[in-house]
PADO-988567 format. One line per field, with one value per residue (C-alpha): x, y, z. Coordinates in Angstrom, 2 decimals. Each point is the difference from the previous one (the first is absolute). Example, Ala and Ser with C-alpha at 12.3 -4.5 7.8 and 13.67 -1.06 7.14 Angstrom:
east = (12.30/1.37)
north = (-4.50/3.44)
up = (7.80/-0.66)
! end
This chain:
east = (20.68/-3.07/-0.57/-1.53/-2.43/-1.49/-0.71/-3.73/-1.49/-0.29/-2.97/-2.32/-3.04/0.23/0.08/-2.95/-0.26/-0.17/-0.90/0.95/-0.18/1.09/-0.84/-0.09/3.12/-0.92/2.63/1.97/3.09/2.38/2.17/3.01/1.31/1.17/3.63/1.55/2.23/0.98/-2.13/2.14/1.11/-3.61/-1.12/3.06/0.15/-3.12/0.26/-0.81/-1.92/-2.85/0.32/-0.09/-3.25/-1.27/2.92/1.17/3.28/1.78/3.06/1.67/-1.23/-1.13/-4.24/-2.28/0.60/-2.14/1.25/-3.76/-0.51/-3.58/-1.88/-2.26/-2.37/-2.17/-1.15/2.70/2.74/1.81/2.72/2.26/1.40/3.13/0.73/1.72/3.53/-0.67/1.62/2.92/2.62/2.72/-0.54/0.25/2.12/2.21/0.64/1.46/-1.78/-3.35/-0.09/1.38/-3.62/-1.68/1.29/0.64/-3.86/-1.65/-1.39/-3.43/-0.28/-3.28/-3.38/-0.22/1.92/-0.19/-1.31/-2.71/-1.39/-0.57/-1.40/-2.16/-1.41/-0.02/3.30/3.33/3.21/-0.84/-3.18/1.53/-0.27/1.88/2.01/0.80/3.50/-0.17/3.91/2.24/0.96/0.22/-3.28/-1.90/1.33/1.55/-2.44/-0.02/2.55/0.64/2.04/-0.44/2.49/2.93/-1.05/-1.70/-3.19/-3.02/-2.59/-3.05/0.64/-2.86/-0.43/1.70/1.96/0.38/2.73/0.93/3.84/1.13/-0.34/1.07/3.10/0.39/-0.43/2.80/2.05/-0.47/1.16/1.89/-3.24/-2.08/2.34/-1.52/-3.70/0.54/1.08/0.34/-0.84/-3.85/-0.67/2.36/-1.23/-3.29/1.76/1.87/-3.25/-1.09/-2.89/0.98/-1.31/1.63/-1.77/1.69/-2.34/-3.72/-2.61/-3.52/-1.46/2.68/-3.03/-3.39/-0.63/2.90/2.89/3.76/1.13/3.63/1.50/3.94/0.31/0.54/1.79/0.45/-2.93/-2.35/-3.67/-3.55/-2.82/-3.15/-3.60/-2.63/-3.46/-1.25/-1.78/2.05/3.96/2.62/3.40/2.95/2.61/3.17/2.48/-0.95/-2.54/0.89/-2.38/-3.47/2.92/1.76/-3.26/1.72/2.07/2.96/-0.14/2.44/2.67/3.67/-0.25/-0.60/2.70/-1.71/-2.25/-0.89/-0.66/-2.23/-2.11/-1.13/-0.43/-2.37/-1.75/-0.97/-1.15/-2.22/-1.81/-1.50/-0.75/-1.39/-2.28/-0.95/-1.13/2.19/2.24/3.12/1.27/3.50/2.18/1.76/-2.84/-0.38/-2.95/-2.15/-0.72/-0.99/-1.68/-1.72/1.60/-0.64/1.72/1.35/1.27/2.57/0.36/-2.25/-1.38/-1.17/-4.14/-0.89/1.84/-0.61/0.78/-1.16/-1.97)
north = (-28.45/0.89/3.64/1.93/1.84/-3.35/-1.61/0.25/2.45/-2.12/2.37/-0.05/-2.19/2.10/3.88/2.63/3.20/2.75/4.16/2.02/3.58/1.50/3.38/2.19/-2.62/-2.84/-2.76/-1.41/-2.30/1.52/-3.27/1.06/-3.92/-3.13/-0.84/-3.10/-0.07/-3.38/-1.83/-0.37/3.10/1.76/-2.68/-0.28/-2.49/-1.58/-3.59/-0.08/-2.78/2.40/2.67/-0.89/-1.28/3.40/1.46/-2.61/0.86/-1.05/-2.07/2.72/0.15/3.48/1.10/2.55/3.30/2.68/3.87/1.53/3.79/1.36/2.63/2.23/2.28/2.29/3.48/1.88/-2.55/-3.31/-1.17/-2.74/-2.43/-1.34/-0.05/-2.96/-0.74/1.57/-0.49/1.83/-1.83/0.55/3.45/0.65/-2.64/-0.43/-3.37/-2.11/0.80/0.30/-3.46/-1.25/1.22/-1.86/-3.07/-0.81/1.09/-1.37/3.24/-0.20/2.72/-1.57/1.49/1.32/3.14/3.10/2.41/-2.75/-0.64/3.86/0.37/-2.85/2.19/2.86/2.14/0.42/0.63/3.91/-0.58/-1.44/2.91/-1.55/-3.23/-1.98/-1.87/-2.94/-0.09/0.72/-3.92/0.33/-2.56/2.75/3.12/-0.70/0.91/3.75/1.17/-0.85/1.08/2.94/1.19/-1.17/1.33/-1.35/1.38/-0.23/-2.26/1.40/3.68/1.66/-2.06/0.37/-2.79/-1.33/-1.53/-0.81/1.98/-3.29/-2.07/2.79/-0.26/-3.85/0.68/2.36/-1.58/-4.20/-2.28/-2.75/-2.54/2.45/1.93/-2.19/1.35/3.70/2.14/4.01/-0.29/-0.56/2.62/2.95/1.41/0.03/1.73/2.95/0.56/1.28/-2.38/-2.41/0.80/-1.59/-1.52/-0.75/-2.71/-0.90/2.48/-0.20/1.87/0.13/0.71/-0.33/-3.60/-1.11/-0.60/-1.35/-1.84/-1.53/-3.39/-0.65/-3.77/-0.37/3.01/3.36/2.70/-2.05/1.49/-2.33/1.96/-0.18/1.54/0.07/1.90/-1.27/-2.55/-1.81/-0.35/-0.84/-0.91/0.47/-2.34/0.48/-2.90/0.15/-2.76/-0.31/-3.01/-1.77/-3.21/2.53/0.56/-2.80/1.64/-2.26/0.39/2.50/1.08/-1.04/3.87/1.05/1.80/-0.59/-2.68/-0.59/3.84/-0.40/-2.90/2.37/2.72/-2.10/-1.34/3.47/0.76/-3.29/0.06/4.01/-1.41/-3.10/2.42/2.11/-2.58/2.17/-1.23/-0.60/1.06/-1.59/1.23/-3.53/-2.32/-1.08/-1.97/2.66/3.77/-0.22/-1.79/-0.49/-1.26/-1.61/-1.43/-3.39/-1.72/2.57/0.69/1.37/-1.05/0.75/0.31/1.14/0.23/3.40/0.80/3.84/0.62)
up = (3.86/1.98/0.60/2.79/-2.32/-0.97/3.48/1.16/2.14/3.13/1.44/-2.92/1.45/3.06/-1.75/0.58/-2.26/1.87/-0.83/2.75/1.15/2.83/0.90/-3.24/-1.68/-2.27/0.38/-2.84/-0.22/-2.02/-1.64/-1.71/-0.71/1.00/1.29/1.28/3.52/1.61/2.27/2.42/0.52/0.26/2.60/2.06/2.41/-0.94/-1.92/-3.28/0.21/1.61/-1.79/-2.98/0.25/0.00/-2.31/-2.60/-1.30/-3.46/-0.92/1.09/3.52/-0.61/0.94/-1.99/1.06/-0.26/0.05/0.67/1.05/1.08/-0.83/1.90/-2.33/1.21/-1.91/1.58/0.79/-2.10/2.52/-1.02/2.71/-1.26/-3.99/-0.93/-1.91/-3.01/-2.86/-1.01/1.28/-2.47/-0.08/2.95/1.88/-3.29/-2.57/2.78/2.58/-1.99/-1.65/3.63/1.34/-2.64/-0.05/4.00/0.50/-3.16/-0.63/-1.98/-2.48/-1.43/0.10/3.59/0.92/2.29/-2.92/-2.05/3.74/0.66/-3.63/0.58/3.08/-2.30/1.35/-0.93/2.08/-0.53/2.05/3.09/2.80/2.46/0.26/3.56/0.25/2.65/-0.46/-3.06/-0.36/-4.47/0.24/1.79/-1.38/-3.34/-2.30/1.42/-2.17/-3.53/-2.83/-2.41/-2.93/1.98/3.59/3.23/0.56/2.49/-1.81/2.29/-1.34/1.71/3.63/3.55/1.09/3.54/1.53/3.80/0.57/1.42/-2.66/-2.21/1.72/-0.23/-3.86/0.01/1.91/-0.06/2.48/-2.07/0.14/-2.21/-2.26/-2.72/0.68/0.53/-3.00/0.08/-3.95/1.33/1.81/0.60/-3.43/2.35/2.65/-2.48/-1.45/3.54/-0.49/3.25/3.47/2.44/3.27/3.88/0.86/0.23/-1.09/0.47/-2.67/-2.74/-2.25/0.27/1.41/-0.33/2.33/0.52/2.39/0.70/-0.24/-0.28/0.37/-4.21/-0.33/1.98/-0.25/-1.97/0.62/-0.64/-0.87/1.13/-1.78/2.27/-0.16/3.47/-1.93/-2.27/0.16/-2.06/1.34/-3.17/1.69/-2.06/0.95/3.44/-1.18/-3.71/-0.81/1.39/0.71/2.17/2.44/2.23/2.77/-0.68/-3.55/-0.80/-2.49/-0.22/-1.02/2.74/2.15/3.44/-0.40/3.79/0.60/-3.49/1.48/2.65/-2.24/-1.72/2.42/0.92/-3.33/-0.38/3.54/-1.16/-3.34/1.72/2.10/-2.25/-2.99/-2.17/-3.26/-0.25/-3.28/-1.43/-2.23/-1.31/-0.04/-3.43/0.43/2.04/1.08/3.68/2.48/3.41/3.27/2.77/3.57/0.12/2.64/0.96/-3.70/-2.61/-3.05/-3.59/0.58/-3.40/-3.35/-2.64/-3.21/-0.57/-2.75)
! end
């Protein structure tokens, strides 16, 4: 049986290695591992015979996922966008529930994780000042919590985390579609901790260089953040525009709860980027960290590939 981990990395001939710095933050993807989800789910509409060209899936039908945060480190500041799943599951979502997570998403609990990337970068949870939720969906958020001697507990003891109220109160309170992404367990140990702040809407300078803005075509309240220093600009896209394949305006997810008002969101996003010559970073590309993009024909397309190094 042919696995998603073995399939080939499609983009390989085409990958640059790129350092990057803006203002006083070095960049670094933050991988914390590999899961599966079917194709046809994460591409919707679109036939498989395109896109698996650029996403080859196993005898399963399900593509490489990656769950991949990103750090901003400067001397004063090491913000987290997004954690990952993490890793607890039965501990924290119990034995039924727990081995439910691992087998429907082929969870890989090999060599990459949320803690051996930040120790590769020379951190540990305990050094994460503040942490930046694009939604709570458990791919995005789960890691934020973990378990200790029986109990929930914040896993970024020492940061502020961010969340938009609205999407907050999706979590809480799930329409029937995404009760099986949002789980209190992940974050309201966050919250009775007093270590959440809670945002209504876009803000321009959340921190230093670095704003949120709003998107709620995947899921109510999520928030893309974008890094800027005038110069160079980063764009962390969450699952607004969770991989390169997903640059296409038509490409989007059977996720999605309002695809058509995501297309537009989207193309919003893309024509800045596009005029600014800034990267796109995403979160569930397993082949890549970010790229360049440019207008097509109505459309827009991948420019340059980047794998941070």
């Amino acid at each position: 049986m042919t696995s998603f981990r073995d399939l080939p990395n499609p983009h390989a001939d085409s990958l640059k290695n790129l350092q990057l710095k803006v203002g006083d933050y070095e960049i670094h993807a933050v991988p914390t591992g590999l899961f599966g989800l079917d194709g046809g789910a994460m591409f919707g509409t679109v036939p498989k015979v395109l896109w698996e060209k650029s996403n080859p899936s196993d005898s399963a039908n399900r593509i490489a996922m990656e769950a991949r945060a990103l750090l901003l480190k400067s001397p004063t500041h090491r913000i987290l966008i997004d954690c990952g799943i993490g890793g607890d599951f039965i501990a924290k979502y119990g034995d039924k529930l727990g081995a439910k997570f691992e087998e429907m998403y082929a969870i890989d609990r090999g060599a990459t994780s949320l803690e051996g990337s930040l120790k590769r970068l020379g951190l540990t949870t305990d050094d994460i000042t503040h942490v930046i939720f694009t939604h709570l969906h458990f791919d995005h958020a789960g890691a934020a919590t973990k378990a200790e001697n029986g109990k929930v507990v914040p896993t970024f003891k020492n940061a502020k985390h961010f969340v938009q109220r609205a999407n907050l109160e999706t979590a809480r309170h799930p329409n029937r579609r995404e009760k099986a992404s949002y789980f209190g367990v992940n974050f309201e140990a966050v919250i009775a901790n007093h270590q959440m702040e809670i945002l209504d809407g876009p803000v321009k300078d959340l921190l230093p260089g670095v704003s949120v803005a709003i998107t709620n075509g995947h899921t109510i309240g999520q928030q893309y953040v974008r890094i800027s220093d005038g110069k160079n600009t980063v764009y962390y896209c969450g699952d607004l525009i969770p991989t390169s394949s997903h640059v296409r305006l038509p490409w989007v997810m059977g996720y999605d709860l309002r695809p058509l008002e995501l297309i537009e969101e989207k193309a919003v996003l893309l024509e800045q980027a596009a005029q600014e010559s800034a990267y796109l970073f995403f979160e569930h590309d397993p082949y890549l960290d970010l790229v360049n993009v440019i207008a097509d024909r109505g459309d827009f397309a991948v420019r340059d590939r980047f794998r941070l190094t």
